[in-house]
MMTF fields as JSON, N, C-alpha, C and O atoms, coordinates in Angstrom:
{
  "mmtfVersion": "1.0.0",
  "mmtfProducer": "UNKNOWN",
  "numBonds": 471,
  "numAtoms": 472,
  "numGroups": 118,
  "numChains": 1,
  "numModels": 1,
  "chainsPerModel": [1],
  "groupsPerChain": [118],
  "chainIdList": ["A"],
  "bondAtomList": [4, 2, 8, 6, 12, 10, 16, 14, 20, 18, 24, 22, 28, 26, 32, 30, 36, 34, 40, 38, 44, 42, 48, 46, 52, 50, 56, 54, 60, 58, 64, 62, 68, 66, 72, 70, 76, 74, 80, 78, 84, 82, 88, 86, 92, 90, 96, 94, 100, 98, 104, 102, 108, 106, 112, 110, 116, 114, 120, 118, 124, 122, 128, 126, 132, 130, 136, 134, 140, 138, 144, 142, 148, 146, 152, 150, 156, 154, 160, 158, 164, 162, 168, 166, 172, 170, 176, 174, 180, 178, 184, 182, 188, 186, 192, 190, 196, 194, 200, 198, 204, 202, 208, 206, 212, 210, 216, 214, 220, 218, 224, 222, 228, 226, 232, 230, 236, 234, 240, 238, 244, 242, 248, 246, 252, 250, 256, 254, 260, 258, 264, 262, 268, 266, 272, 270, 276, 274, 280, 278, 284, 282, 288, 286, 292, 290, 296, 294, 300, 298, 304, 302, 308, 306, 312, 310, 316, 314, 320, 318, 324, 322, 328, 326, 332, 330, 336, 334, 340, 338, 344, 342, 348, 346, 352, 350, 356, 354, 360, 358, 364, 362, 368, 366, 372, 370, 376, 374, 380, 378, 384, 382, 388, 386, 392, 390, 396, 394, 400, 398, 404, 402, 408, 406, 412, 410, 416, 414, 420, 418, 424, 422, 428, 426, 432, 430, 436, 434, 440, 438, 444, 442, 448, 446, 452, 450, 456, 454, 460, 458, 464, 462, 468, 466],
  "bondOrderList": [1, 1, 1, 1, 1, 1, 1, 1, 1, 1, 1, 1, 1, 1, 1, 1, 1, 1, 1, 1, 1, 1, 1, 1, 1, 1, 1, 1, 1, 1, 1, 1, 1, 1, 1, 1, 1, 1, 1, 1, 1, 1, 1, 1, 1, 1, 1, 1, 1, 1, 1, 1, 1, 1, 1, 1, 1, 1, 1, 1, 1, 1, 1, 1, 1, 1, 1, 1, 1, 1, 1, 1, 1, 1, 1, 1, 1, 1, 1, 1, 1, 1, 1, 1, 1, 1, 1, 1, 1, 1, 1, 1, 1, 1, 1, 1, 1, 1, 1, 1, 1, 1, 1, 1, 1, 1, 1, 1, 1, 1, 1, 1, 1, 1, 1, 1, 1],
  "groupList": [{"groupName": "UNK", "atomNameList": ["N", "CA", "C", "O"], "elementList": ["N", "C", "C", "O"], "formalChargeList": [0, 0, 0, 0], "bondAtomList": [1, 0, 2, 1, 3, 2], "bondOrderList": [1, 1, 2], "singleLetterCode": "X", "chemCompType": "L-PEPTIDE LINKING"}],
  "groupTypeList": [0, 0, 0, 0, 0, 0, 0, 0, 0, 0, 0, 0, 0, 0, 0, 0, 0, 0, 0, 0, 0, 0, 0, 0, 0, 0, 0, 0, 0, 0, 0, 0, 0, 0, 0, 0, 0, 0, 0, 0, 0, 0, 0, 0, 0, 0, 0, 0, 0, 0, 0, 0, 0, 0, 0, 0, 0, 0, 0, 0, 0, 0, 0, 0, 0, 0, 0, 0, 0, 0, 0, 0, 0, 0, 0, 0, 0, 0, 0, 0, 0, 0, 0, 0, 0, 0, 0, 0, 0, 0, 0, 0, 0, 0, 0, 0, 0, 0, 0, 0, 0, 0, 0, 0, 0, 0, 0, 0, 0, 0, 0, 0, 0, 0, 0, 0, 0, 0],
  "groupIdList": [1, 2, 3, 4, 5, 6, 7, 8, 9, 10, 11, 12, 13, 14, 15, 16, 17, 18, 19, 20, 21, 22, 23, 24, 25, 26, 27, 28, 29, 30, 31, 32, 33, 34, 35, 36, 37, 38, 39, 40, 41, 42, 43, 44, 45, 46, 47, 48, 49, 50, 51, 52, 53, 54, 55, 56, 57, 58, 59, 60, 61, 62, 63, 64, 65, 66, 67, 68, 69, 70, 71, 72, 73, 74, 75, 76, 77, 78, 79, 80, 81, 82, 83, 84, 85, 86, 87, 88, 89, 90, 91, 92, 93, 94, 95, 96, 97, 98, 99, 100, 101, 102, 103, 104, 105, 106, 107, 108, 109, 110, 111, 112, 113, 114, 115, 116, 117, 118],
  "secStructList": [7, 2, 2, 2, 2, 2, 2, 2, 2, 2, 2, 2, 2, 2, 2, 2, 2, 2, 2, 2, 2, 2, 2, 2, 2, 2, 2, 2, 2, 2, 2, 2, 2, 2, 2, 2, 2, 2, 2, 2, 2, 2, 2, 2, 2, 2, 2, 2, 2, 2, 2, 2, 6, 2, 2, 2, 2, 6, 1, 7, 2, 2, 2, 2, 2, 2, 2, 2, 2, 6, 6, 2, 2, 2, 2, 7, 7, 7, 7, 7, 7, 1, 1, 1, 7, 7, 7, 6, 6, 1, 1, 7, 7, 7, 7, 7, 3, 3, 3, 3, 7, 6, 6, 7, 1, 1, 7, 7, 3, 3, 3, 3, 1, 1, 1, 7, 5, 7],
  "xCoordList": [75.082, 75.213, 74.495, 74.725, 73.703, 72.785, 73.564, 73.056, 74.42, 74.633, 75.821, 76.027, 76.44, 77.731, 77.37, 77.835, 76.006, 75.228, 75.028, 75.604, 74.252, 73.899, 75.242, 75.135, 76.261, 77.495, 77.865, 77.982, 78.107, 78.036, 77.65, 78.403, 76.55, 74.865, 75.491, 75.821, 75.593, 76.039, 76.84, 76.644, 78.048, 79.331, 79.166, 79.633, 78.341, 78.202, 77.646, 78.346, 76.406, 75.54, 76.643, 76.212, 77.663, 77.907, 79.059, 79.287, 79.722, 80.803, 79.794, 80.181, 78.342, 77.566, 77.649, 78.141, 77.124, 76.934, 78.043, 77.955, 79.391, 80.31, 80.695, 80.86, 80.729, 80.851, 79.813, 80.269, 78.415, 77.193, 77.996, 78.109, 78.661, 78.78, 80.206, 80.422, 81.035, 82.367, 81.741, 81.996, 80.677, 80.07, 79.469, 79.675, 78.445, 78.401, 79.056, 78.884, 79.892, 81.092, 82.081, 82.631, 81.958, 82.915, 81.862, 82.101, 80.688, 79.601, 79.659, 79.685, 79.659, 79.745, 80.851, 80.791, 81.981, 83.178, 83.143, 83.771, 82.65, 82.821, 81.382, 81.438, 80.362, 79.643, 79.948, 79.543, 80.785, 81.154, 82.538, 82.874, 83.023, 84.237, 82.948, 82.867, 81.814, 81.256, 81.365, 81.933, 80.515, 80.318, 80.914, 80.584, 82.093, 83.52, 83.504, 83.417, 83.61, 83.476, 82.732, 83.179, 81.619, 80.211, 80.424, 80.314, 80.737, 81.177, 81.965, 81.653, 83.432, 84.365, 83.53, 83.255, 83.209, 82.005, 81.232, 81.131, 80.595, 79.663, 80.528, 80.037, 81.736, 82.332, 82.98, 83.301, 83.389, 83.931, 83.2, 83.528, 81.518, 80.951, 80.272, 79.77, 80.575, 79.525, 80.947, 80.505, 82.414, 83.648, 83.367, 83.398, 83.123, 83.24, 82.027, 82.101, 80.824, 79.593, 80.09, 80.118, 80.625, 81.672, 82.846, 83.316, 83.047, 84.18, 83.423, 83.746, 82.82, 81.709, 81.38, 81.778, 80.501, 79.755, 81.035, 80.77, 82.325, 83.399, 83.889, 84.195, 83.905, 84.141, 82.992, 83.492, 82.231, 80.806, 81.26, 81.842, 81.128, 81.555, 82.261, 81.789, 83.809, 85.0, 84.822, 85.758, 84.064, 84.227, 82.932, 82.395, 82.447, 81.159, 81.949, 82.86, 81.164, 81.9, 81.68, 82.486, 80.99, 81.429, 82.487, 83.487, 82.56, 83.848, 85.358, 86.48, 84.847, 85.756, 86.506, 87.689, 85.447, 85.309, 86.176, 86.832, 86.137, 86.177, 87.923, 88.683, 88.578, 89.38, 90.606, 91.813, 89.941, 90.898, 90.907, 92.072, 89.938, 89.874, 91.286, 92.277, 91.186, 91.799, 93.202, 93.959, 93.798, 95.24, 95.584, 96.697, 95.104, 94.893, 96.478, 96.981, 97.419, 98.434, 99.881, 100.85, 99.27, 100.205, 99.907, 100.907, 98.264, 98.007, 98.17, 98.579, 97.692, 97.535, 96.809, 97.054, 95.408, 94.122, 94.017, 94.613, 93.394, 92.774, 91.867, 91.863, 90.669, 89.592, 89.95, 90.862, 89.378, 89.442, 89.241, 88.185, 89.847, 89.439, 89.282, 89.909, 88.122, 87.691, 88.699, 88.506, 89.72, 90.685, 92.011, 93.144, 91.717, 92.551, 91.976, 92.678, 90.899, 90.61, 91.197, 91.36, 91.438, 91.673, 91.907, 92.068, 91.803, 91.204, 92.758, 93.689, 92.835, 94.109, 94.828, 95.831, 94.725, 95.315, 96.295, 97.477, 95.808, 96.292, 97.209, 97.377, 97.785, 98.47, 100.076, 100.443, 101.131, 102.27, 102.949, 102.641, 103.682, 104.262, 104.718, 103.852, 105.439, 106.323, 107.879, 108.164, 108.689, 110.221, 110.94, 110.701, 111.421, 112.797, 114.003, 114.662, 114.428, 116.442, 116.885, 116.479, 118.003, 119.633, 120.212, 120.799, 120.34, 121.573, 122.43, 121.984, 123.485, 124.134, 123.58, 122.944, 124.16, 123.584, 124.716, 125.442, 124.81, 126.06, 125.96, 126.659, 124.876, 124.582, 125.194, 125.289, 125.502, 126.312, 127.677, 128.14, 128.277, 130.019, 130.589, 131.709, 128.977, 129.525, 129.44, 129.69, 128.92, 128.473, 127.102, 127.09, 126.13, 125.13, 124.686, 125.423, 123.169, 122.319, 120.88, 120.272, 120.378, 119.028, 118.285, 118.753, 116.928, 115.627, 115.093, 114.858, 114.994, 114.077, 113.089, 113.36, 112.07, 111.36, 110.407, 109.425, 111.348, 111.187, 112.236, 113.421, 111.696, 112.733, 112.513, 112.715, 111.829, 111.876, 113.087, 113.185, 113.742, 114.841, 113.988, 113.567, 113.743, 112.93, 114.227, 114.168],
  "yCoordList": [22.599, 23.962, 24.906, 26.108, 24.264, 25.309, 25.261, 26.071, 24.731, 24.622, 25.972, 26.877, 26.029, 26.863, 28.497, 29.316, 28.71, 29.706, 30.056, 31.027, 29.352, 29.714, 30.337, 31.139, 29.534, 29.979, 31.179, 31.954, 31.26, 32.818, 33.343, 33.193, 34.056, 34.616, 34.879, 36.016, 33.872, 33.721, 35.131, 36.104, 34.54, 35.594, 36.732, 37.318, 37.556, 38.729, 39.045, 39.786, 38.681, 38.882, 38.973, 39.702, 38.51, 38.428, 39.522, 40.271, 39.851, 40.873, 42.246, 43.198, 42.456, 43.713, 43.925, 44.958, 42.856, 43.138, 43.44, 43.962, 43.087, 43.358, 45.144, 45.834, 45.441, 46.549, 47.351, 48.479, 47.49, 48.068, 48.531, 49.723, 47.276, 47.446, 48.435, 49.386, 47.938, 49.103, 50.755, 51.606, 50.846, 52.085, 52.928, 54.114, 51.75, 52.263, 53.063, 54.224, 52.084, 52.424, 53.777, 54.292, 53.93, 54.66, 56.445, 57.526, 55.764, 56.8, 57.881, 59.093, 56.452, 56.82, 57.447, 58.121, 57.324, 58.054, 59.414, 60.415, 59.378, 60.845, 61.694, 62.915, 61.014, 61.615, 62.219, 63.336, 61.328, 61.682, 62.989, 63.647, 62.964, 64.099, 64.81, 65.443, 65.077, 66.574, 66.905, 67.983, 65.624, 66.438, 67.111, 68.026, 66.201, 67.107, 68.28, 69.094, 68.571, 69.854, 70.859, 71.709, 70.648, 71.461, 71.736, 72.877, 70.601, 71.415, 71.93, 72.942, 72.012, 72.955, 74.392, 75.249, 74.498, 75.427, 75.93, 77.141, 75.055, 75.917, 76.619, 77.677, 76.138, 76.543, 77.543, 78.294, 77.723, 79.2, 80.256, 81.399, 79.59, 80.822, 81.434, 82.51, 79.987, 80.383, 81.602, 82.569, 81.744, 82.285, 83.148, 84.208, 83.348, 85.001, 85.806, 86.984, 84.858, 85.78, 86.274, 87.498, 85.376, 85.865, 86.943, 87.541, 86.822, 87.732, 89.279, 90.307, 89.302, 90.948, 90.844, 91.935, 90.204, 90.426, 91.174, 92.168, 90.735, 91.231, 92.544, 93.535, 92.323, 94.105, 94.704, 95.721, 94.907, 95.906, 96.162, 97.239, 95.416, 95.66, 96.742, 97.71, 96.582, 97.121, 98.292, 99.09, 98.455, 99.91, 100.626, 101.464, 100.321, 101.645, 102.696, 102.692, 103.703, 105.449, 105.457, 106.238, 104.921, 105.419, 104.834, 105.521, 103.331, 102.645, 103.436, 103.656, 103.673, 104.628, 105.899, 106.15, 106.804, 107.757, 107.541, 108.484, 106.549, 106.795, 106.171, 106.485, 105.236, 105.013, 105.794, 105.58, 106.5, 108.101, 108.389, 108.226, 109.14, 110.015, 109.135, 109.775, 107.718, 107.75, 107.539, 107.464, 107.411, 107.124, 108.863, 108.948, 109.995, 111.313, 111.567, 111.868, 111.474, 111.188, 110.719, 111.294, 109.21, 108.744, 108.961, 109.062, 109.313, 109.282, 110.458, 110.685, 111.453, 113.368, 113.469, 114.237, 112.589, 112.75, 114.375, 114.871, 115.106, 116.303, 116.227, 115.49, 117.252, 116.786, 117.527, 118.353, 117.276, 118.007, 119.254, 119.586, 120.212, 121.52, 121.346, 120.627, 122.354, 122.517, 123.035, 122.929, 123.569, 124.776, 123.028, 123.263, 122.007, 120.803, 120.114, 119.355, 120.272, 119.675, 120.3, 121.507, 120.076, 120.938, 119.481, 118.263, 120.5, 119.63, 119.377, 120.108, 117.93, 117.553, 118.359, 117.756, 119.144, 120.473, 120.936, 120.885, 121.478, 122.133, 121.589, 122.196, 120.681, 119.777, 120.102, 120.369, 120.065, 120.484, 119.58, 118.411, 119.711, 119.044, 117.904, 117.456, 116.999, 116.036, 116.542, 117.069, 116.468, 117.655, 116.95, 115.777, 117.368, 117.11, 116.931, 117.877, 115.566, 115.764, 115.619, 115.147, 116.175, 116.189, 115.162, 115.046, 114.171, 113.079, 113.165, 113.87, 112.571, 112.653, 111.484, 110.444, 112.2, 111.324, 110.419, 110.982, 109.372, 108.713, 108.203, 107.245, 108.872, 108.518, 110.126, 110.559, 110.611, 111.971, 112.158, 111.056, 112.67, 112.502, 113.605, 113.902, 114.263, 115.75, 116.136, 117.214, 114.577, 115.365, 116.122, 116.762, 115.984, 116.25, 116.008, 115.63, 116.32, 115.597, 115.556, 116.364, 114.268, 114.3, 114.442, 114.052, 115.112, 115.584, 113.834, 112.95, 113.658, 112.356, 112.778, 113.676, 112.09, 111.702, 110.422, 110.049, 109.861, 108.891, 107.84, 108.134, 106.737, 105.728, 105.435, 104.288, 106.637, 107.129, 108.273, 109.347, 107.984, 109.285, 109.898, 109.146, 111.195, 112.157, 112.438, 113.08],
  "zCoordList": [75.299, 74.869, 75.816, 75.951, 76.37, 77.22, 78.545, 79.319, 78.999, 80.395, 79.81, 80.619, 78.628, 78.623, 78.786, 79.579, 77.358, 78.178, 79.468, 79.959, 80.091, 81.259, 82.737, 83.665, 82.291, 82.644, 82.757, 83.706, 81.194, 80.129, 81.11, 82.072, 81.326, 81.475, 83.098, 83.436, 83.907, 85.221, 85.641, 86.369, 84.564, 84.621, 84.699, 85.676, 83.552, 83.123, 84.256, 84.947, 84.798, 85.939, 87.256, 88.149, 87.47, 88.75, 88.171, 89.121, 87.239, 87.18, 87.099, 87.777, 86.207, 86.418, 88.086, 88.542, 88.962, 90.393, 91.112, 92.223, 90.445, 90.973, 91.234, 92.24, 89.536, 89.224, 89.548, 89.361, 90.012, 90.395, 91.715, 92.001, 92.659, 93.992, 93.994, 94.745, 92.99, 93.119, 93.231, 94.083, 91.82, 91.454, 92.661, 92.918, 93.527, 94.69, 95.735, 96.107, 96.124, 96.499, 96.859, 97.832, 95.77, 95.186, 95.567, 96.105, 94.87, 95.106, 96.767, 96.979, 97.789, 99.042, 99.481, 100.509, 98.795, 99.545, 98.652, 98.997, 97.918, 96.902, 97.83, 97.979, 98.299, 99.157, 100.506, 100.827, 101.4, 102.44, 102.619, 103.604, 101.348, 100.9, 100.77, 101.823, 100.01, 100.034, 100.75, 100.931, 102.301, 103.102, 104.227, 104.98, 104.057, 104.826, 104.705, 105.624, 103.206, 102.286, 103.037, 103.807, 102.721, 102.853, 104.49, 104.937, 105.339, 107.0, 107.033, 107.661, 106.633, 106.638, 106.208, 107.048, 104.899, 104.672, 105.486, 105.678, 106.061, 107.102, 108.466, 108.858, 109.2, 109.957, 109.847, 110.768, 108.052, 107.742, 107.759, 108.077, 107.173, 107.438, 108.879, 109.206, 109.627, 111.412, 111.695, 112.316, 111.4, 111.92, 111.065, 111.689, 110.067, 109.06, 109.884, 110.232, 110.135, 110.856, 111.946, 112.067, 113.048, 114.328, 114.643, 115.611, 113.161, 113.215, 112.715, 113.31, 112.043, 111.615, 112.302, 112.71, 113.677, 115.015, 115.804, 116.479, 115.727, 116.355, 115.883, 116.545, 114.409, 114.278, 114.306, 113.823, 114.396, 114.48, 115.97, 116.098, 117.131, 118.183, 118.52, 119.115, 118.029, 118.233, 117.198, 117.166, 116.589, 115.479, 115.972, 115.247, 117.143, 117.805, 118.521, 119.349, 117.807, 117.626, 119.522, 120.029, 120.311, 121.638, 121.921, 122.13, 122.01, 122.459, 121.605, 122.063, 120.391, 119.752, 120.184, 119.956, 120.973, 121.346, 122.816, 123.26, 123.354, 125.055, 124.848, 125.763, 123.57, 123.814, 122.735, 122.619, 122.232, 122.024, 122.828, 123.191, 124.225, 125.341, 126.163, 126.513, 126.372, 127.295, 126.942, 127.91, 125.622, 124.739, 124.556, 124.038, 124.763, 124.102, 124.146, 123.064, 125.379, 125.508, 124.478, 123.982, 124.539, 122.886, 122.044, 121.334, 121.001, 119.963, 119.351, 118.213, 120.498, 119.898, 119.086, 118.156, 119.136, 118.313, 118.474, 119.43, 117.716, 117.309, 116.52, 115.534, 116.975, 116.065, 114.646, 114.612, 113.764, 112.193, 112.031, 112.57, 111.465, 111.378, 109.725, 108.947, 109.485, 108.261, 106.795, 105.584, 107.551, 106.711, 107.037, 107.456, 106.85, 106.424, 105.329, 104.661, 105.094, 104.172, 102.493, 102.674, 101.501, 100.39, 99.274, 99.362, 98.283, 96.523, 96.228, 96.568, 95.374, 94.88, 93.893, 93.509, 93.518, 93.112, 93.824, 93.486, 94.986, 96.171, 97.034, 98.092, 96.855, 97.221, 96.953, 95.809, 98.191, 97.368, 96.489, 96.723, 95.656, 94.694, 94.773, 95.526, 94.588, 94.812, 94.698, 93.622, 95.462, 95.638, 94.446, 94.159, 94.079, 92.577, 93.157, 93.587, 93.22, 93.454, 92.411, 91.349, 92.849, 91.533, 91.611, 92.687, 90.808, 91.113, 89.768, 88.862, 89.612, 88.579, 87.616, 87.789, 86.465, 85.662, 84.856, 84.036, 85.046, 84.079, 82.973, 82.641, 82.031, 80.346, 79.524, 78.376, 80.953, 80.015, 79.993, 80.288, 79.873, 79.553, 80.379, 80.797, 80.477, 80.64, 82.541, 83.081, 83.319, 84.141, 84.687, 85.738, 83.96, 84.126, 85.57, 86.481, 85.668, 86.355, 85.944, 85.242, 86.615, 86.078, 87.417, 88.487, 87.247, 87.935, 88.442, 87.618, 89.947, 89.605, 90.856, 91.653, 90.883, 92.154, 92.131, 91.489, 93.348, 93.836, 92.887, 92.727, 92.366, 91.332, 90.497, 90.097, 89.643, 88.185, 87.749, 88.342, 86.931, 86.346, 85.16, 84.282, 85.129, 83.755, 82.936, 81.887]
}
């Protein structure tokens, strides 16, 4: 009876070690995916820092300045005059067309602007 135990006992012991070592295992590849992870991560952010180092660059009001001066030609920069600025009030309307309207019998037309019908 004791040798069948000990068998027993054997078994369990060598399927725990089995399964300890799968658990392991398994552990290590779910580790090495972080750290795929986590470098892709870091490379997005060394390229997001690279890329704001790049626009800060390209958006300085001299480099700004010198390449209006030299486009003045195609662009027709003008500087701002004060009497352009004005409050959304002041603003002209949005224009009204006539189109016909075919929910009337009669011929109508309805007021729209843009691809709303009033």
């Amino acid at each position: 009876m004791l040798k069948t135990i000990d068998i027993v006992l054997i078994a369990v012991m060598v399927s725990a070690a089995a399964w300890t070592y799968k658990i392991k295992h398994e552990a290590e590849l779910i580790e090495d995916q972080v750290a795929a992870v986590q470098h892709k991560i870091d490379l997005e952010h060394e390229t997001i820092a690279l890329l704001q180092a790049d626009w800060s660059l390209l958006n300085q009001p001299n480099r700004l300045q010198r390449l209006a001066e030299a486009f003045q030609d195609q662009l027709h920069l003008m500087p701002i005059q004060p009497d352009q600025i004005v409050e959304p009030d002041e603003l002209p309307a949005e224009p009204v067309h006539l189109v016909p309207n075919p929910n009337t019998n009669l011929g109508g037309y309805a007021a729209t602007t843009g691809s709303v019908v009033r």
